[in-house]
BAZABA-773229 format. One record per residue: residue number from 1; x, y, z of N, C-alpha, C in turn. Coordinates in nm, 2 decimals, always signed. Example, Ala and Ser with C-alpha at 12.3 -4.5 7.8 and 13.67 -1.06 7.14 Angstrom:
<1 <+1.32 -0.57 +0.78> <+1.23 -0.45 +0.78> <+1.32 -0.33 +0.78>> <2 <+1.28 -0.22 +0.71> <+1.37 -0.11 +0.71> <+1.29 +0.00 +0.79>> 
***
This chain:
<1 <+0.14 +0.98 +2.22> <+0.16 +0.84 +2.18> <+0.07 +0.80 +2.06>> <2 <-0.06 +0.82 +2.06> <-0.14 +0.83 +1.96> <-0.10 +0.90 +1.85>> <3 <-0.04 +0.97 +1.83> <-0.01 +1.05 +1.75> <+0.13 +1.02 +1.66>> <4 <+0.21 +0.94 +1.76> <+0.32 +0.91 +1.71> <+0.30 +0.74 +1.61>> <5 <+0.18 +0.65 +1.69> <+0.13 +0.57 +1.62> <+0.07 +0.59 +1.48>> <6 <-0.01 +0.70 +1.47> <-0.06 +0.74 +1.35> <-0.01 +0.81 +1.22>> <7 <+0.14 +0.86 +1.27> <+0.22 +0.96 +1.20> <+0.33 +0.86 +1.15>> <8 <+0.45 +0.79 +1.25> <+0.51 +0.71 +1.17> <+0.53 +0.64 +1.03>> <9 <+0.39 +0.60 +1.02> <+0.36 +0.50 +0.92> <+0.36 +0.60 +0.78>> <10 <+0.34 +0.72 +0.82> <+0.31 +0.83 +0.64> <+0.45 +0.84 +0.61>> <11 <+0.56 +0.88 +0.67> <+0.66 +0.92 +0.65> <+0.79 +0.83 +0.67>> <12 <+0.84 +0.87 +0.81> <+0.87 +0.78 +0.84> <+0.95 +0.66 +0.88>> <13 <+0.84 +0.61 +0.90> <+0.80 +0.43 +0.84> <+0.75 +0.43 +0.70>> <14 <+0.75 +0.50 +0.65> <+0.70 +0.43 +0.47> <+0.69 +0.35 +0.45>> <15 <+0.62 +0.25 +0.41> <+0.66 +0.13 +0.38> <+0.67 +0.07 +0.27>> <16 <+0.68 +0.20 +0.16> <+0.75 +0.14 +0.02> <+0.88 +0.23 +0.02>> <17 <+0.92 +0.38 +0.06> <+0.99 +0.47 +0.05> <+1.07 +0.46 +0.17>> <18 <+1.02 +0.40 +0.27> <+1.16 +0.40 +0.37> <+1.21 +0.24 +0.39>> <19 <+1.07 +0.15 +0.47> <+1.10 +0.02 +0.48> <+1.12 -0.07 +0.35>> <20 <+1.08 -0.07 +0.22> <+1.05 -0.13 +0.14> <+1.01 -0.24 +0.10>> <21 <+0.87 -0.22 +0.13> <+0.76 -0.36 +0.18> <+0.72 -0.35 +0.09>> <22 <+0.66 -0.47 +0.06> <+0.51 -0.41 -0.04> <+0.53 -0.40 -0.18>> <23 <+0.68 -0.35 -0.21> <+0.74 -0.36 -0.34> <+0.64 -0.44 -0.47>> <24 <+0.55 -0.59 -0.47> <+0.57 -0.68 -0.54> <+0.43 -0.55 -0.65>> <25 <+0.30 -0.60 -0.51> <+0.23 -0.48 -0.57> <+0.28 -0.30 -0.60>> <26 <+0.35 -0.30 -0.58> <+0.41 -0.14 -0.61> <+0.45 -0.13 -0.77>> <27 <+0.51 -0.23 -0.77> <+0.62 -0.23 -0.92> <+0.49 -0.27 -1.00>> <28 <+0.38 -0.37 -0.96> <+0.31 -0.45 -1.08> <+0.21 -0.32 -1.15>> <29 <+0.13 -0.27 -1.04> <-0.02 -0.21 -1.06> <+0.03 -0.04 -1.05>> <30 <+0.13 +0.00 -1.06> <+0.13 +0.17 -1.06> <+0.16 +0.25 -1.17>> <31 <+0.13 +0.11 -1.27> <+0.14 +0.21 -1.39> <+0.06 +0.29 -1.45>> <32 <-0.08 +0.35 -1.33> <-0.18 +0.40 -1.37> <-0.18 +0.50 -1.20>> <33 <-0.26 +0.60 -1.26> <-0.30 +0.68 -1.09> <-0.43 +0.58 -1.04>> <34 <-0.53 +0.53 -1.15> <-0.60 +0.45 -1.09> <-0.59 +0.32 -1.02>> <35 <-0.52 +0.28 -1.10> <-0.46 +0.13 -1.06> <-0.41 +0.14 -0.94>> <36 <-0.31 +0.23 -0.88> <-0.25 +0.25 -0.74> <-0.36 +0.31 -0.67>> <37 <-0.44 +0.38 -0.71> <-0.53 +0.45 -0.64> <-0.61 +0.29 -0.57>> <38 <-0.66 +0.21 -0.65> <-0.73 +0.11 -0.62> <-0.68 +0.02 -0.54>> <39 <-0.57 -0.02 -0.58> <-0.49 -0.14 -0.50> <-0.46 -0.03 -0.32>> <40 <-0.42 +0.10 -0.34> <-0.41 +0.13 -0.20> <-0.54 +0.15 -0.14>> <41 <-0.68 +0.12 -0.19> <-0.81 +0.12 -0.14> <-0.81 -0.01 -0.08>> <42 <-0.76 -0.15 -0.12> <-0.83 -0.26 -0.09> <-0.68 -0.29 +0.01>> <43 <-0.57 -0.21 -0.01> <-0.49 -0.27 +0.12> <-0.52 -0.15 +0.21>> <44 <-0.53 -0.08 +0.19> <-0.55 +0.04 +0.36> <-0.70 -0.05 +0.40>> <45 <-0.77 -0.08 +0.36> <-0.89 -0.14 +0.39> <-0.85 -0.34 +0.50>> <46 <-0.76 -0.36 +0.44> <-0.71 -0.50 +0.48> <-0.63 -0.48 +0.61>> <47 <-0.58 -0.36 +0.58> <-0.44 -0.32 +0.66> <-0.52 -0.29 +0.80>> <48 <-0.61 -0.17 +0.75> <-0.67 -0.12 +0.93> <-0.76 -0.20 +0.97>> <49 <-0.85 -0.31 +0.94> <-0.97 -0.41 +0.97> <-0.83 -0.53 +1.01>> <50 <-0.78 -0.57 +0.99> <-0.70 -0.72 +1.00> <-0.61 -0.59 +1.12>> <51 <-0.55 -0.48 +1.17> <-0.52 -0.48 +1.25> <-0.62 -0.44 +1.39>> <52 <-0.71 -0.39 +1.34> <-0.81 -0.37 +1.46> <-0.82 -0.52 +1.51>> <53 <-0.88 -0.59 +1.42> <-0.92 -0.80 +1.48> <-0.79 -0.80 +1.54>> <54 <-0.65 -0.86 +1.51> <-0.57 -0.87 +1.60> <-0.52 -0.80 +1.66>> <55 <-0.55 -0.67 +1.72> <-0.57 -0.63 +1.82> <-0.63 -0.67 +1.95>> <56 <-0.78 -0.68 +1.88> <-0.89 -0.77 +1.95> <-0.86 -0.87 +2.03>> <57 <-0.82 -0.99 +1.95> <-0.79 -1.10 +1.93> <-0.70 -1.15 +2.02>> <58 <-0.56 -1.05 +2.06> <-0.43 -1.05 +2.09> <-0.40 -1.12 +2.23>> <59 <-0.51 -1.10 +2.32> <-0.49 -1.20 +2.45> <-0.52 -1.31 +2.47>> <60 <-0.61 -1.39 +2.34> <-0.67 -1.52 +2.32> <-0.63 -1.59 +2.25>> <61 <-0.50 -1.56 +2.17> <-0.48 -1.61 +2.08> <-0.34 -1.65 +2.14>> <62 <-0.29 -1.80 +2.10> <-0.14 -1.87 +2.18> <-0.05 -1.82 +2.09>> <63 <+0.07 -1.79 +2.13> <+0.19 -1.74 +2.02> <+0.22 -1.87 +1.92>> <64 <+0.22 -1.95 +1.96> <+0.24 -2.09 +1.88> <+0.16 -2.07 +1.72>> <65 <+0.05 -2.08 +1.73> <-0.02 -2.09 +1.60> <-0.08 -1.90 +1.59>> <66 <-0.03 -1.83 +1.63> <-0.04 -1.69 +1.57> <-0.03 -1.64 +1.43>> <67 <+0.05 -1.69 +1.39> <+0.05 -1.64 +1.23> <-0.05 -1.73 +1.17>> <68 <-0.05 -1.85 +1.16> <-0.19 -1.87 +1.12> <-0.37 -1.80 +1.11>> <69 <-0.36 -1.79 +1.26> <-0.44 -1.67 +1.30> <-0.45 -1.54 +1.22>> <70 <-0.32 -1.46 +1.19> <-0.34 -1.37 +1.16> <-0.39 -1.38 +0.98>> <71 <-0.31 -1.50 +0.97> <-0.31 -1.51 +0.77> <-0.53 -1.51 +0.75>> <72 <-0.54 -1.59 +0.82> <-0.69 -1.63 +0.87> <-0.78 -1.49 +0.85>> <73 <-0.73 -1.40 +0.97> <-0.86 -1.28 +1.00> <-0.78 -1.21 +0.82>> <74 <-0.67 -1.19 +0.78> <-0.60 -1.12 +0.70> <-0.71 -1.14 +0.59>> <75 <-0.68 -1.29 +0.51> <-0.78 -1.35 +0.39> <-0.93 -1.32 +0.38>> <76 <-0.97 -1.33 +0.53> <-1.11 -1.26 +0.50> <-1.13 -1.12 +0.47>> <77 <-1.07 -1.07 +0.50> <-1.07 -0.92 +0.51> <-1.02 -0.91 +0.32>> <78 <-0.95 -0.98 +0.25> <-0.91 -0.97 +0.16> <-1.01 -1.04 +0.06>> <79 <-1.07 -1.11 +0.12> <-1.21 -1.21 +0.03> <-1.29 -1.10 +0.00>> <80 <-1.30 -1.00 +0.11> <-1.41 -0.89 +0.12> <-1.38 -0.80 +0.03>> <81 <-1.27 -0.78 +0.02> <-1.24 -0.64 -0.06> <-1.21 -0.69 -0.23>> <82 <-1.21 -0.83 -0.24> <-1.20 -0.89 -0.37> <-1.34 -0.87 -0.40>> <83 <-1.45 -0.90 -0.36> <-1.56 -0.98 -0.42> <-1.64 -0.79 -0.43>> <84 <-1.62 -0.72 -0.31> <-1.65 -0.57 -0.35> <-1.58 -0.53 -0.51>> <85 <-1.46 -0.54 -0.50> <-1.42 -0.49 -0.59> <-1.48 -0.57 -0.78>> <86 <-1.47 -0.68 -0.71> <-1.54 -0.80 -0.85> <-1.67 -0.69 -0.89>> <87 <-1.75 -0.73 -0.80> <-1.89 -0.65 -0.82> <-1.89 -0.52 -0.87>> <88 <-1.85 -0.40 -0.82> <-1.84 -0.31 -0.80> <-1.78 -0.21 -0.92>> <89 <-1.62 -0.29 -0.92> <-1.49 -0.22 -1.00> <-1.51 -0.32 -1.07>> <90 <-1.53 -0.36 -1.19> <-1.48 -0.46 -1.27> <-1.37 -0.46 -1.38>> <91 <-1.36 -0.32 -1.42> <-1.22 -0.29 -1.50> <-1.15 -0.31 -1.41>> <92 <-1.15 -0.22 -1.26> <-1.05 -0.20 -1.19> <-0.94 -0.34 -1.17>> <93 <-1.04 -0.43 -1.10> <-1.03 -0.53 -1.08> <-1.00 -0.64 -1.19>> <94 <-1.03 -0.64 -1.31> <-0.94 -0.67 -1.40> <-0.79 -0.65 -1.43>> <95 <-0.78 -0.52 -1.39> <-0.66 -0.43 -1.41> <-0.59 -0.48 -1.31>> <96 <-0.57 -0.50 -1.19> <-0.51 -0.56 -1.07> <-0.46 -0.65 -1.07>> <97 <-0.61 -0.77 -1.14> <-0.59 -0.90 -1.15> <-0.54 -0.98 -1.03>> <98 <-0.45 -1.07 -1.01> <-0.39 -1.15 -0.91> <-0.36 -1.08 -0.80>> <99 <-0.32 -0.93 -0.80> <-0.23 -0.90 -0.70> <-0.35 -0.85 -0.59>> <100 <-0.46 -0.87 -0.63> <-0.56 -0.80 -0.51> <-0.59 -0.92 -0.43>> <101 <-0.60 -1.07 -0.46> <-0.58 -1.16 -0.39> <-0.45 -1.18 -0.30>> <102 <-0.35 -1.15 -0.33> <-0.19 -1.20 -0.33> <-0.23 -1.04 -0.15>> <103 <-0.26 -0.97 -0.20> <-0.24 -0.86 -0.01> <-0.27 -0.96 +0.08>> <104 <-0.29 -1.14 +0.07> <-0.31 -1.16 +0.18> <-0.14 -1.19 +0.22>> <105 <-0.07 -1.23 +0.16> <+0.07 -1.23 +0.17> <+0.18 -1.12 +0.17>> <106 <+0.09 -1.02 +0.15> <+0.17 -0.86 +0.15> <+0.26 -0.85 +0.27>> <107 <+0.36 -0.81 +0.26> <+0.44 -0.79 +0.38> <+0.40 -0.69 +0.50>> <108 <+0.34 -0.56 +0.42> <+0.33 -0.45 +0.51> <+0.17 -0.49 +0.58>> <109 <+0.10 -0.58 +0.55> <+0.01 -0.65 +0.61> <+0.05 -0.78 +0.75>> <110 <+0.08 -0.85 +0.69> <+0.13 -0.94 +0.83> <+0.23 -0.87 +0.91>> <111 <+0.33 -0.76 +0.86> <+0.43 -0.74 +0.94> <+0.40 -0.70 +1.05>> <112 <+0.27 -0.56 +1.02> <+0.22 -0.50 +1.10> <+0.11 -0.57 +1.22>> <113 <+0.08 -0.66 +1.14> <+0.01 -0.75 +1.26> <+0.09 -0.85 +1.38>> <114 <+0.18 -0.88 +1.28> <+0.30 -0.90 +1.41> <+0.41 -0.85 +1.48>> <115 <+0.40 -0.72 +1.40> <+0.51 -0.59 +1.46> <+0.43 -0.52 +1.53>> <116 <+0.33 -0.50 +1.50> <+0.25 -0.40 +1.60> <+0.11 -0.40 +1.65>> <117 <+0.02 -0.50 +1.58> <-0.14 -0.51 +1.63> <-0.12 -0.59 +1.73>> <118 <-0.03 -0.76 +1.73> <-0.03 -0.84 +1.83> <+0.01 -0.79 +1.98>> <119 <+0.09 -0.64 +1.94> <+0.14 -0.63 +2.11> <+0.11 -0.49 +2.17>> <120 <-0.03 -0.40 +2.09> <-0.06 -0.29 +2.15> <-0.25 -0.29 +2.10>> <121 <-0.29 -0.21 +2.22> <-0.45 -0.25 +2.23> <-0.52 -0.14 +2.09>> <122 <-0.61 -0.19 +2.07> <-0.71 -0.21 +1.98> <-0.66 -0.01 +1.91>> <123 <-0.71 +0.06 +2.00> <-0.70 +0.22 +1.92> <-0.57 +0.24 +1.86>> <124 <-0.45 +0.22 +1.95> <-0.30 +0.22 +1.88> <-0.26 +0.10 +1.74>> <125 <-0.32 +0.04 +1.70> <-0.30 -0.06 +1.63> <-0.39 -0.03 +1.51>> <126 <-0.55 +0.04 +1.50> <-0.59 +0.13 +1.39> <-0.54 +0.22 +1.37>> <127 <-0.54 +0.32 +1.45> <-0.39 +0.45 +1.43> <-0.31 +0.38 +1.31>> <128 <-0.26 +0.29 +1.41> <-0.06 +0.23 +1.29> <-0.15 +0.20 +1.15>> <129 <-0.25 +0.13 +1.17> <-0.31 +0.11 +1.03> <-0.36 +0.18 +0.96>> <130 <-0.42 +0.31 +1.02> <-0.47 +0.43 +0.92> <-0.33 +0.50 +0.89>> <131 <-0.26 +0.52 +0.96> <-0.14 +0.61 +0.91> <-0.03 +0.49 +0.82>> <132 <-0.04 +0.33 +0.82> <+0.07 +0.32 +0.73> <-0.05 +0.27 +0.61>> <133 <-0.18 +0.31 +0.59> <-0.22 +0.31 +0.49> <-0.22 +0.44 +0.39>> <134 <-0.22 +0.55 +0.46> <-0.20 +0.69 +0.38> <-0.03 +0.63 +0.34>> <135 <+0.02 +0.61 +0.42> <+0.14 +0.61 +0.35> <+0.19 +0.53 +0.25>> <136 <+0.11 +0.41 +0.24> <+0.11 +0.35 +0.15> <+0.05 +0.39 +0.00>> <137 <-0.09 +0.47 +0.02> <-0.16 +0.52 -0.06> <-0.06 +0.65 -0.09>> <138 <-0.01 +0.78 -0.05> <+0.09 +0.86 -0.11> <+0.17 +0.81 -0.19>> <139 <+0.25 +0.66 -0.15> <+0.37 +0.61 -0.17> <+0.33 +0.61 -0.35>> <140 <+0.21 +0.50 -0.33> <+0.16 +0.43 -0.45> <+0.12 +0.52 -0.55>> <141 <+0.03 +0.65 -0.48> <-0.01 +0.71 -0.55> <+0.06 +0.80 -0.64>> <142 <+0.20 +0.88 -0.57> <+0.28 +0.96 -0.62> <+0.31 +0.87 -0.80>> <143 <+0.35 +0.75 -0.74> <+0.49 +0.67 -0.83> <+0.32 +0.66 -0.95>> <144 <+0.23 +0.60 -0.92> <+0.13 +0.63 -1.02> <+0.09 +0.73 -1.09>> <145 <+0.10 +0.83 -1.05> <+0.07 +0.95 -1.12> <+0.22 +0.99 -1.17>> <146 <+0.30 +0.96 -1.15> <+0.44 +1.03 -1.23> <+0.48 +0.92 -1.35>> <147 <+0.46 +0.79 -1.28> <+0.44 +0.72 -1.42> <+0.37 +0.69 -1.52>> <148 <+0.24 +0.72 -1.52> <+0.12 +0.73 -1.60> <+0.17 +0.87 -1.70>> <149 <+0.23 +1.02 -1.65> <+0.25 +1.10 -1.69> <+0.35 +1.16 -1.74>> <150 <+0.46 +1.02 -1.68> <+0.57 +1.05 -1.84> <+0.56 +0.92 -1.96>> <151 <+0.53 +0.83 -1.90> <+0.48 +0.68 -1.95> <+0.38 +0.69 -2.07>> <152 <+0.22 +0.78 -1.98> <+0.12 +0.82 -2.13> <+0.11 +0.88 -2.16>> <153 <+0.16 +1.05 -2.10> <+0.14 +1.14 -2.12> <-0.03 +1.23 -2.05>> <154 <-0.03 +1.15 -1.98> <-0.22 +1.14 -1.91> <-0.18 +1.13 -1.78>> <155 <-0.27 +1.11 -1.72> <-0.29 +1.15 -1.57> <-0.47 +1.10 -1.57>> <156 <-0.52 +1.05 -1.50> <-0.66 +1.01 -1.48> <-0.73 +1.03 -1.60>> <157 <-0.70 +1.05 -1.71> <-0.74 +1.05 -1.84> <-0.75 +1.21 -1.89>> <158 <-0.71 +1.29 -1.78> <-0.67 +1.42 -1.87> <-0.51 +1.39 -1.93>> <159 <-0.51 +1.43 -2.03> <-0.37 +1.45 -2.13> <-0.31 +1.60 -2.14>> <160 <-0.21 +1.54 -2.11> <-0.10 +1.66 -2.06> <+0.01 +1.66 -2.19>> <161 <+0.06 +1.56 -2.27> <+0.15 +1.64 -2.39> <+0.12 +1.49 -2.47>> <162 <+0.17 +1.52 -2.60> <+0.11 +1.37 -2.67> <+0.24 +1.26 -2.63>> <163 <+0.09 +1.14 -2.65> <+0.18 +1.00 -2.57> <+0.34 +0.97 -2.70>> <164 <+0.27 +1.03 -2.82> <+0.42 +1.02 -2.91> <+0.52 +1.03 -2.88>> <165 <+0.57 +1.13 -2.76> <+0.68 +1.18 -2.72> <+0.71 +1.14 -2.54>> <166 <+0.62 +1.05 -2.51> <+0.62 +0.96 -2.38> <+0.72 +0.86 -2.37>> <167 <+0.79 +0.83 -2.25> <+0.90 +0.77 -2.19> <+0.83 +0.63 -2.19>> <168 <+0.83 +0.54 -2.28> <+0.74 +0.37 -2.25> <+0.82 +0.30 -2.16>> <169 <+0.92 +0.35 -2.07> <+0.96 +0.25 -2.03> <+0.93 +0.31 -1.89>> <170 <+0.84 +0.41 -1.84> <+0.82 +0.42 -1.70> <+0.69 +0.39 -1.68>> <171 <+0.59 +0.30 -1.78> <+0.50 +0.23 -1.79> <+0.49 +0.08 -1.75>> <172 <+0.64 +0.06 -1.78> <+0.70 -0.09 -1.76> <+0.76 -0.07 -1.61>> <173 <+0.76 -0.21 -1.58> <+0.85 -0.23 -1.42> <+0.98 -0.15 -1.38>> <174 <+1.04 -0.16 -1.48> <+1.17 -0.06 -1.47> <+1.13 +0.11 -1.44>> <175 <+1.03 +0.15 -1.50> <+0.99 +0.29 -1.49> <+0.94 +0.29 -1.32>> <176 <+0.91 +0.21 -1.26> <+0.83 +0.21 -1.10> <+1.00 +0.21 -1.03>> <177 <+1.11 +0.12 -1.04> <+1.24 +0.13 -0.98> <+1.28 +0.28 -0.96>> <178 <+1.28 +0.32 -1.13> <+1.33 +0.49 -1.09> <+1.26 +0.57 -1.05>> <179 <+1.12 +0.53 -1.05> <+1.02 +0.66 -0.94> <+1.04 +0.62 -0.81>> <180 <+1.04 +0.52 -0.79> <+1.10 +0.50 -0.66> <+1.22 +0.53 -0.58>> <181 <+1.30 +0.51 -0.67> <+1.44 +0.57 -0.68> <+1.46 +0.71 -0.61>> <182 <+1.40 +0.80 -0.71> <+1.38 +0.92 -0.73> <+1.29 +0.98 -0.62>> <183 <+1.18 +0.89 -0.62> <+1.12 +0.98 -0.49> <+1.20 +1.00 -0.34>> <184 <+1.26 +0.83 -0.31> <+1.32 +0.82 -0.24> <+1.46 +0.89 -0.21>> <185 <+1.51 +0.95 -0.28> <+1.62 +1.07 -0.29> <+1.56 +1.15 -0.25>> <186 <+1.45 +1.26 -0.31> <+1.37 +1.33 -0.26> <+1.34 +1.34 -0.13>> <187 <+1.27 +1.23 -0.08> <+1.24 +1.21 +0.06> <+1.38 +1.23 +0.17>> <188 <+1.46 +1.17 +0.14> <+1.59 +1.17 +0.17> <+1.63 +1.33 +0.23>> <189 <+1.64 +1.39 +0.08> <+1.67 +1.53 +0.10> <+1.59 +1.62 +0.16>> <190 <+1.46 +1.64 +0.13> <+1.37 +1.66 +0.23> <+1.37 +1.65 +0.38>> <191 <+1.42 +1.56 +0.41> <+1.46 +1.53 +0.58> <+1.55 +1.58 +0.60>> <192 <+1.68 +1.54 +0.55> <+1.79 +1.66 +0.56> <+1.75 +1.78 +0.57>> <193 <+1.73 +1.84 +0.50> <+1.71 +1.99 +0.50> <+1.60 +2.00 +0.62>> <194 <+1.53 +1.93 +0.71> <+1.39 +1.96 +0.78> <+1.55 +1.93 +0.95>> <195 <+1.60 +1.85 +0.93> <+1.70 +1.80 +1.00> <+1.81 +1.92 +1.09>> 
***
């Protein structure tokens, strides 16, 4: 059972590649490996702390005013990983900009707090959040490194062929649709064939 809590979420449950959550940050910040790399640092970070608390939380809290609750433990957890990242990453966090505030509204964040931390105890509810944060972090990170590397021809600042002859439009929003696209076929077929 543990195992099946922790594993869902990579594959799956994807939550950009199967459920398609999360999309807003996916399409904005993956036009870099770092940029994705980052933004899936401060949401796997939001994601397993905000579900561990309502886990915690889950017998003392009335269903009535729940989602407030959760938005509440969520923000802090998101205050936290803003003001780290301010300090800390300052490009990074330039580069992000809005969208590292906005994970308090992320889907694959509250969903999971109300699809799954509210109604199972504390270890099954980090599980779900360590595993749908790799999966979020693979998700992000693939589509960042394939767009960065047809988009600039780079990859974490090694250069792979000159940006002259680079695709500019999988740097733009539209280039994140067809990695997504594309991965998602992939994944698709992959299962098939495992099937």
């Amino acid at each position: 059972m543990l195992w099946k809590n922790f594993s869902q979420g990579i594959i799956r449950e994807n939550p950009v590649l199967r459920l398609m959550i999360g999309l807003c940050p996916t399409l904005a910040v993956s036009n870099s490996a770092v940029n994705a790399l980052g933004m899936s640092a401060a949401t796997g970070f939001v994601l397993i702390c905000s579900n561990l608390v309502v886990a915690s939380i889950r017998k003392i809290v009335p269903d009535e005013i729940r989602i407030p609750i959760f938005i509440i433990v969520i923000s802090t957890f998101v205050t936290i990983s803003d003001y780290v990242m301010q300090a800390y990453f300052q490009e990074l966090h330039h580069a992000l900009g809005v969208f590292v505030p906005l994970i308090v509204v992320n889907c694959i964040i509250l969903g999971r707090a109300e699809a799954f931390a509210y109604k199972n105890p504390v270890l099954n509810s980090t599980l779900d959040g360590v595993g749908m944060s790799l999966g979020f972090t693979l998700a992000l990170g693939s589509i960042g490194v394939i767009r960065e590397l047809l988009g600039a021809g780079s990859v974490l600042g090694f250069h792979f062929f000159n940006p002259a002859v680079a695709a500019t439009v999988m740097i733009l929003p539209p280039g994140a649709f067809i990695t997504i696209a594309f991965l998602m076929a992939a994944l698709n077929k992959l299962e098939n064939k495992v099937l």
